[in-house]
Residue, then its C-alpha position, 0 to 999 in steps of 0.5 A: x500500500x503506496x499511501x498510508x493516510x486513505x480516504x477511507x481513514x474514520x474521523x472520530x466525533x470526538x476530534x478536537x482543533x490542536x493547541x496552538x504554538x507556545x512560544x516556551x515549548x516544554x523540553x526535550x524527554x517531556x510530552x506536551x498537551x496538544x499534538x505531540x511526538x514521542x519524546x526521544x529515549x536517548x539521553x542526548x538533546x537533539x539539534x536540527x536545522x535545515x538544508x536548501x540543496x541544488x544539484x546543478x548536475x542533474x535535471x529534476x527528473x519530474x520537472x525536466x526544465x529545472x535542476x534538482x532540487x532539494x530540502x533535508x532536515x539534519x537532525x544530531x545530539x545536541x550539547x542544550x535543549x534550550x531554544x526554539x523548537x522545530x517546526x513540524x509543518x508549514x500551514x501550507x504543507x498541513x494543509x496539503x496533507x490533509x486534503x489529499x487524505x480527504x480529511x477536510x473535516x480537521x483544522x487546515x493547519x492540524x498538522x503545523x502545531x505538532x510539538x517536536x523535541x529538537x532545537x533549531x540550531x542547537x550546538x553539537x556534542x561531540x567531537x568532529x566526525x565521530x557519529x554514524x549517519x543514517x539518511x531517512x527517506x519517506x513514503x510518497x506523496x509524504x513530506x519527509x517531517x513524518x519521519x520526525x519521531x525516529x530521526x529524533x530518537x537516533x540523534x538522542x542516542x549519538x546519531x548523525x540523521x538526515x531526512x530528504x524531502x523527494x521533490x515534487x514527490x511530495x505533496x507539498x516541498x516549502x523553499x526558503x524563498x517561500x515557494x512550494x513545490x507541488x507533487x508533478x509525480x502524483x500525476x504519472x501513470x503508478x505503473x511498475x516501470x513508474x515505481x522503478x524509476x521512482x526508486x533509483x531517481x531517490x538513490x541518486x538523491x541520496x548519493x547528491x545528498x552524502x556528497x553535500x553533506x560529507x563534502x562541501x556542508x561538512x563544517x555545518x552545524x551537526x554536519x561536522x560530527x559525520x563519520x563518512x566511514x559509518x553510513x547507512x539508508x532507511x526509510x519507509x514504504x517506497x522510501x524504504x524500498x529506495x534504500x536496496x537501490x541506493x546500496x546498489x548505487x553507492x558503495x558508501x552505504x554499509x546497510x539498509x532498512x525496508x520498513x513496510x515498502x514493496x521493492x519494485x527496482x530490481x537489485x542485490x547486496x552482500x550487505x546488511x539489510x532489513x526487512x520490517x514489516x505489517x505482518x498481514x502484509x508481508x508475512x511469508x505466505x500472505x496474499x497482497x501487495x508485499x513482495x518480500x519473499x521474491x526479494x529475499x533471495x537478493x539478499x545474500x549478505x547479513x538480512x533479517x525480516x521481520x513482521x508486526x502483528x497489529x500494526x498498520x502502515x502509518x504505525x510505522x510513520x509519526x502519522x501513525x502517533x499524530x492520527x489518534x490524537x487528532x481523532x484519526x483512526x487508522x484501524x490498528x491493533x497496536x497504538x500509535x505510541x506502541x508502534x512509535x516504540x517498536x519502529x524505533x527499537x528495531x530500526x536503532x538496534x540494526x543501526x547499532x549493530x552494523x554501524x556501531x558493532x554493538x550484538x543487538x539479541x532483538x533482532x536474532x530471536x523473539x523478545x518478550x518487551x515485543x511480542x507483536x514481532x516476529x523473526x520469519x527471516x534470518 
């Protein structure tokens, strides 16, 4: 499943318009009142700032006539939690994000006073190059914010994380000159040679991205504490199925994870790569969309697949948090917060073990702290 907010979605009677913006936000590892994400559990701050990215290089491959163009989010282990916290949303990207879902029935700006817990600009702990990298890549038609909740929980515990907004396959990609870039690949026929491309098209993003990031910007901000040696790729639904392409496109990246994402690109690797996934979907076996058992051969080096019972493809994402507390009910067994907390422990844990080289037992074999998760693959 492609898109995680359907038109179906319930809106419960008992919705309410969020709290509005406090210009004192409550610190980092407290939940506020109104929309919230799930504090981080590590005990680092998390800093974040902004990233206007151009590859001159390159054609946007949606909008031939213009280069690629790219924002990201840098997310890292902050040395204070004072200051202003990240903004989750403009009032034209919630907006945009709720009237594709169809959920006209929320305030326009819902999703713009979500409360985060990491500071703009905060300063960075931690000596220059010395923490792992990881780069988030979101779902279609999804603004890379909805990745907020994990990217904040690694940088809590010593990770380097950015998170890439996929231009113009996104509903909605605000610049710092105030212009708005609207989905032009939501208009394309969704064939499978559309997904291909869609897929390969993010890993150069990813691969422009590193360049940036371990090259000219290395000095910026949390920028400086990247180790290029200890990088890896995740992301969610064709998010995620882009991290296999972008292992195959660049040998900097020393592993993957998949969370909930069919791979449509065809591609191999020896290296380390997870499969995470709703369990009525991608269990082996299982009729639908899931296309995992075809791909599991492709992965000859260390892999693992694991699947959740209960949980629905927005569980993976923050939506998954944000949709409950805003009177959306996406059918899952598991809340949302359960689901943030499985997301986070799976996916911290195989970056800890590959790219810290810390024995993470989680992923070998059932945990009685998640029984929703199952090991079906090793």
């Amino acid at each position: 499943m492609r898109l995680f907010l359907a038109l179906t979605l319930a809106l419960s009677a008992a919705a309410t318009p969020p709290a509005s913006a406090d210009p004192t936000p409550n610190p980092p590892g407290s939940n506020p009142p109104g929309p919230h994400l799930p504090a981080p559990t590590g005990r680092h701050p998390v800093g974040t700032t902004s990233l206007h990215l151009v590859d001159t290089s390159r054609a946007d491959p949606w909008v031939p006539s213009s280069r690629r163009e790219l924002m990201v989010s840098l997310f890292y282990p902050a040395a204070s939690a004072r200051g202003p916290r990240r903004q989750y949303l403009t009032p034209t990207e919630s907006r945009a994000v709720l009237e594709e879902a169809g959920l006209t029935a929320l305030p326009p700006d819902a999703l713009s006073a979500v409360r985060t817990h990491s500071v703009v600009d905060a300063r960075p702990a931690g000596r220059p190059r010395s923490r792992p990298l990881v780069v988030l890549s979101p779902g279609f038609k999804r603004p890379r914010a909805t990745l907020t909740a994990l990217a904040e929980d690694l940088a809590s515990h010593d990770y380097v994380v950015v998170v890439v907004d996929h231009t113009h396959e996104n509903v909605a990609t605000t610049f710092p000159d105030g212009r708005v870039a609207p989905c032009a690949a939501c208009d394309q026929p969704h064939d499978p040679a559309f997904w291909e491309e869609l897929e390969r098209g993010r890993a150069a993003d990813v691969s422009f991205v590193l360049d940036q990031v371990t090259g000219p910007l290395r000095h910026r901000s949390g920028a400086a504490l990247v180790d290029p040696e200890r990088i890896a790729m995740g992301g969610h639904s064709v998010g995620g199925a882009s991290s296999l392409a972008a292992l195959a496109a660049d040998p900097r990246l020393r592993a993957g994870v998949d969370v909930d994402g069919t791979i449509t690109a065809a591609s191999s690797t020896a290296r380390p790569f997870l499969l995470l996934g709703r369990a009525d979907n991608y269990a082996p076996g299982t009729p639908g969309a899931g296309n995992w058992a075809e791909v599991w051969p492709s992965l000859t080096g260390w892999r693992r697949w694991l699947v959740v019972a209960g949980m629905e493809h927005a569980s993976f994402t923050d939506l998954g948090v944000l949709g409950p507390q805003l009177g959306v009910d996406f059918g899952a067994d598991v809340s949302g917060e359960r689901g943030a907390a499985i997301t986070r422990a799976h996916v911290r844990a195989f970056f800890d073990l590959h790219l810290r080289g810390e024995p993470q037992p989680l992923l070998d074999r059932p945990s009685p702290r998640y029984p929703e998760v199952a090991v079906v693959g090793s």
